[in-house]
C-alpha positions, 0 to 999 in steps of 0.5 A: 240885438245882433245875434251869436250864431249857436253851436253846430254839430255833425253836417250842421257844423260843416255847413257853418263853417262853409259860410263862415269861410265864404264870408271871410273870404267875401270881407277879403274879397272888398277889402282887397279892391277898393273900386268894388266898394261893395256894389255886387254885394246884397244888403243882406251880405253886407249885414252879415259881413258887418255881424262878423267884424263886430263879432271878431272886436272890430267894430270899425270895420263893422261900421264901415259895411253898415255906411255901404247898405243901399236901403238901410233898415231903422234897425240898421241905422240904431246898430250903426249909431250904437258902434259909431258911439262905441268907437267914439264917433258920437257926431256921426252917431247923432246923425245916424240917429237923426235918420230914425224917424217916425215910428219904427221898432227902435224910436224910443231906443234911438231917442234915448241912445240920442239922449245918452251921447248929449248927456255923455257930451255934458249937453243936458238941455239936448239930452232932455229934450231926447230923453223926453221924446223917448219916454212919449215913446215908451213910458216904462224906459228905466234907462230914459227916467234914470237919466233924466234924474241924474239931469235934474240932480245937476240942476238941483231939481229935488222935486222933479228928481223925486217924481221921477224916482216915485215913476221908477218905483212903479216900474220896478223895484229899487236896490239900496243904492237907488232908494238911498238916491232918491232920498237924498234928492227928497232931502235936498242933499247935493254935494256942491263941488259935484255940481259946480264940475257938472254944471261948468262942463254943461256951460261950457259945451253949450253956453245957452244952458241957462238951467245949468247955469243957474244951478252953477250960481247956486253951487258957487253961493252954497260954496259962499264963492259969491263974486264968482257966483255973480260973475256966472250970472251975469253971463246969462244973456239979456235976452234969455234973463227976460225969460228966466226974470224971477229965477235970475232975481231970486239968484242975486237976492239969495247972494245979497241975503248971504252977504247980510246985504239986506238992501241988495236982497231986497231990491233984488226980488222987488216986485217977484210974484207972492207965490214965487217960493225962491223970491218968497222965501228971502222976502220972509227972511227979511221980513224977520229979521226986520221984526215984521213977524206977520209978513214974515209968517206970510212968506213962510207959508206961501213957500210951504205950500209949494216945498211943503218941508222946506226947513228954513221955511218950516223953523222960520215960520214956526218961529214967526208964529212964536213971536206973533202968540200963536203957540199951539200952530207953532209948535206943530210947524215946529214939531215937522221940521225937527222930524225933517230935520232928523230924516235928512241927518239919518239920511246924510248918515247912511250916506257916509261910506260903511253905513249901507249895512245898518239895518237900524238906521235904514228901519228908522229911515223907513218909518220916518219917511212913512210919518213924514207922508212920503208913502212910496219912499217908505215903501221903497225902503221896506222893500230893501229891509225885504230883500235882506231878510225876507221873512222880516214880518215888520217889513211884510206888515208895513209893505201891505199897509202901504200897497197902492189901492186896488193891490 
């Protein structure tokens, strides 16, 4: 970071402002003939002119200096991307940005800066691929795993959003906010109009965002718009439908299956792999309502072992083990997914505006997480009560029984 020059005193200050009225005069000095365009001046000069511009608030004056260096730095390179964004220049940035190669003291921030504009510039495949690289970098780079959640949350990615939460967890801890974050993602919440808006600028920045796609069909179905739904997917090109074959048919079965299009549904998914969970679980939801319990049952649970609390597939197969007598394994697939089902409406309480001070409800939220196995959300949320009451003993007690082994 550009440093502030520290205040001087005495002979110190006279020379300070010696060298600030050399510079000053040096800024006037290029400014007034053009032909100079800086060439009698050191790099170094350059710099601190480029320093005082920033300083006085006129980052494109700065900027203009930083573009004159004969051998810039990569430190150069990432202050000059940082301004060129800052004035809304975020092509000439990621061309800045591009010069940064190798390994140099600021790779993982230009990666991640990278990342920023294409996700500021709604190009989300871009910014992964980015923030990725930032993160080979430097593992521990809140900024890069923060967002690359809000990526996967567009996408409608709940586990992939989950894990990142646990690896930011782990870093460091985490306010109300975040926590409260990282349980709606465990819970599937999504609002899908926020992720229509989202995915249709994605689309439309860089229609070969097929992710983004995907998540807009399954925003518009949510939303029961399904011819629009299907308009979307037919957009996704013939070539790029080959690579994303079950993902594309799971969409179209999800839509036939909403549309009580049971033929539709299941011509859709024909042919899906057993352990594919989206194409699984509609051939499950066929299967029962067709009354063949037995393969719905298999369905179910082939979904369970890959979203082992997937509600539809928690009360679907408890009911399908219901109905085939098996009463005692029914009742305890039932008896999970009404304790699921109460975590995700505590958490849509705490959700609405007004409810971040129950202290109630976010203690109960805790210890259901903790019955549920999910060990570090609890211990996310106790760390919250925590930081409100710190001499909460309950929070204290549950915070050491569930301290990572070797802590």
């Amino acid at each position: 970071m550009m440093k502030f020059m520290k205040p001087a005193s005495g002979w110190n200050r006279w020379i300070v402002i010696g060298a600030i009225g050399g510079l000053i005069a040096l800024a006037a000095f290029a400014a007034a003939d053009p032909r100079i365009r800086l060439s009698t001046i050191s790099d170094e000069r350059i710099r601190d002119l480029s320093q005082l511009e920033y300083r006085a608030g006129r980052a494109d004056k700065a900027v203009k200096y930083l573009t004159c260096l004969r051998k810039p730095t990569p430190v150069d390179l990432f202050f000059l991307a940082e301004m060129e964004r800052g004035i809304g220049r975020k092509d000439s940035a990621l061309r800045t940005l591009a010069r940064i190669e190798g390994e140099t003291p600021v790779s993982a921030g230009a990666r991640r800066l990278e990342g920023m504009i294409h996700h500021q510039s709604h190009r989300l495949v871009a910014a992964r691929k980015a923030l990725i690289a930032a993160l080979k970098i430097e593992p521990a780079d809140s900024s890069s795993i923060l967002e690359l959640i809000d990526i996967d949350s567009i996408w409608m990615r709940r586990f992939e959003a989950a894990q990142k939460f646990k690896q930011l967890s782990e870093i460091r801890s985490l306010p109300f906010d975040l926590t409260l974050s990282w349980s709606q993602r465990v819970c599937g919440l999504w609002n899908p109009e926020e992720i229509e808006t989202e995915t249709a600028l994605a689309v439309k920045a860089d229609p070969s965002d097929n992710d983004s796609r995907l998540a807009l069909v399954a925003a518009l179905t949510k939303q029961k718009r399904y011819d629009e739904a299907e308009a979307a997917l037919a957009a996704i090109e013939p070539e790029a439908e080959k690579a994303l074959k079950w993902e594309v048919a799971a969409a179209r079965g999800s839509i036939a299956i909403e549309r009580n299009d049971e033929e539709g549904a299941a011509k859709a998914i024909a042919g899906a792999p057993e352990d594919f969970p989206a194409a699984a679980l509609i051939r499950a939801r066929l299967a029962r309502r067709r009354g063949k319990f037995a393969e719905a049952a298999a369905g179910f649970e082939a979904v369970l072992k890959a979203e082992p609390d997937n509600r539809t597939a928690l009360e679907g197969f408890g009911l399908a083990l219901m109905s085939l007598g098996k009463k005692d394994e029914a009742k305890r697939i039932l008896d999970r997914a009404v304790i699921v089902t109460r975590f995700v409406e505590s958490i849509a309480l705490l959700s609405k505006p007004g409810e971040s001070r129950d202290d109630k409800l976010i203690r109960q939220i805790a210890a259901t997480a903790e019955k549920l196995g999910y060990v570090d959300l609890a211990r996310a949320w106790y760390k919250v009560i925590l930081e409100r009451s710190p001499l909460d003993d309950q929070a204290q007690e549950a915070i050491y029984r569930l301290r990572k082994p070797g802590i």
